[in-house]
C-alpha positions as CSV (number, residue, x, y, z in Angstrom):
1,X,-24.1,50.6,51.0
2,X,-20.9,49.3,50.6
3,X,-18.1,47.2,52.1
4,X,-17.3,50.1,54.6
5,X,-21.0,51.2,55.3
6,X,-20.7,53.8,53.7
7,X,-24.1,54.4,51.0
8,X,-22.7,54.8,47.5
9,X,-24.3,56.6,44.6
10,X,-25.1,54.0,42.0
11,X,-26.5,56.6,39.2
12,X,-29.0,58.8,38.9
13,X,-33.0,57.8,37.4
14,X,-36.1,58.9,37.0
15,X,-38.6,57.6,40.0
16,X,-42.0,57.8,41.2
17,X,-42.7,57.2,44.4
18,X,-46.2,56.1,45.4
19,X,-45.9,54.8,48.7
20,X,-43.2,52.4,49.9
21,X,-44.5,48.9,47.7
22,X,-45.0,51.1,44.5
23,X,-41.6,52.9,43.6
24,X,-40.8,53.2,40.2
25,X,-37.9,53.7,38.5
26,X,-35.5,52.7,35.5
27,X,-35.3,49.0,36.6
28,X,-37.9,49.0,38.6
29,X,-42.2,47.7,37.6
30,X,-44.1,47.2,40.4
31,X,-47.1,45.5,39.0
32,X,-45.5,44.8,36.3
33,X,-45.7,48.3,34.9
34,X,-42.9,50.4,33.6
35,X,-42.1,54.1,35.0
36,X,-42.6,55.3,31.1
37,X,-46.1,53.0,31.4
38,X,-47.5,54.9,34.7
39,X,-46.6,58.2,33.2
40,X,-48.5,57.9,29.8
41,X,-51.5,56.7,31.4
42,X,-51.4,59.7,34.2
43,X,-50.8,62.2,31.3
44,X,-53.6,60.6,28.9
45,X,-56.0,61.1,31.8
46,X,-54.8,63.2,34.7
47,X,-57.9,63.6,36.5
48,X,-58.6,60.1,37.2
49,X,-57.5,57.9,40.5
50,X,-57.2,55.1,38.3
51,X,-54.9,53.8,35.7
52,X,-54.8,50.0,34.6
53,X,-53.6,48.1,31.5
54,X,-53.2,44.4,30.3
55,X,-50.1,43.3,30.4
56,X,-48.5,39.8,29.0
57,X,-47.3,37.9,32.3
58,X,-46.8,34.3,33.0
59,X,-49.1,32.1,34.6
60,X,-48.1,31.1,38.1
61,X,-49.3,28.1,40.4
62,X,-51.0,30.4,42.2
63,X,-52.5,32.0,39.5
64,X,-53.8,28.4,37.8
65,X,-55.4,27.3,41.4
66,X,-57.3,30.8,41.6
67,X,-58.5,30.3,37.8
68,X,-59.2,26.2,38.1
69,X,-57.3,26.0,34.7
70,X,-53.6,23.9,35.3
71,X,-53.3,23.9,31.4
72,X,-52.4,27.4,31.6
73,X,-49.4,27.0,33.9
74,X,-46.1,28.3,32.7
75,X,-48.0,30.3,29.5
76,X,-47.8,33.6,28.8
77,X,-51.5,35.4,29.3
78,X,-52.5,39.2,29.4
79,X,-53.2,40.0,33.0
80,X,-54.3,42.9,34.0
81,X,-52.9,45.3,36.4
82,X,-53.8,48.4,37.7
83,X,-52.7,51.3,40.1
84,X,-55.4,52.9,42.1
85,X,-54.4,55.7,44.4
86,X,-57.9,55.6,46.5
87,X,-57.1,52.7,47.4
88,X,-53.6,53.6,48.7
89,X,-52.7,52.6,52.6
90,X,-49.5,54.4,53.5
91,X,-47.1,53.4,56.1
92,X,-46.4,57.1,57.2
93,X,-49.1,59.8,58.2
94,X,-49.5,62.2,55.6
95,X,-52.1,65.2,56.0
96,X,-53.3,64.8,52.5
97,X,-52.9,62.4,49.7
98,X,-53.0,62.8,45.8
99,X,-56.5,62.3,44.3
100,X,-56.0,62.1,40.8
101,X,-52.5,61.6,38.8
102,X,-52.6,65.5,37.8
103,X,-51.9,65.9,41.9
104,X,-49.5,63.0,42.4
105,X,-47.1,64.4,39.9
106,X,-47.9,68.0,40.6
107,X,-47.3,68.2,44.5
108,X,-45.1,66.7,47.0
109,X,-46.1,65.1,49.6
110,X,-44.8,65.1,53.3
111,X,-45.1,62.7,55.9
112,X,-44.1,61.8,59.2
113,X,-43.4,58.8,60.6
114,X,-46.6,56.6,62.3
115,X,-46.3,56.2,66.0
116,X,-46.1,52.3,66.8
């Protein structure tokens, strides 16, 4: 929005929307994964729920208290993250949900608000 509240087109991107935590897009990497990233893996295998990679990522506090290992605080590591759309909990009601990447980039998928 801007100064008037009025919503302003910033540009125009590529995006994949997987539920309301895991929208890609240009500037955009949720789990640390690039849109480009997602794709590739969904078209090397299209008929799996699951797509994961190792990626370099720094090591948090959080991350050194879950491994026991403080030396590795602040380092760079290869972590690994993953999307798995079985394992997807959306915040809307939707009558069906993709299986497999093949269906999450083939269909759309509407959805209606959940009643609170």
């Amino acid at each position: 929005m801007n100064n008037n509240g009025d919503w302003k087109l910033n540009g125009a991107y590529s995006t994949l929307v997987i539920s309301s935590g895991l929208v890609y897009l240009a500037n955009k990497k949720p789990k640390g994964l690039h849109l480009e990233e997602v794709l590739g893996m969904i078209k090397e295998h299209p008929h799996s729920s699951y797509y994961g990679k190792l990626i370099p990522r720094r090591v948090t506090l959080g991350d050194a208290l879950t491994l026991g290992k403080f030396e590795l605080l602040g380092q760079v590591i290869d972590k690994h993250s993953s999307l798995d759309l079985s394992l997807l909990d959306p915040d809307r009601n939707f009558s069906e949900l993709p299986k497999t990447g093949y269906q999450l980039l083939n269909k759309h998928y509407r959805s209606k608000a959940k009643r609170l």
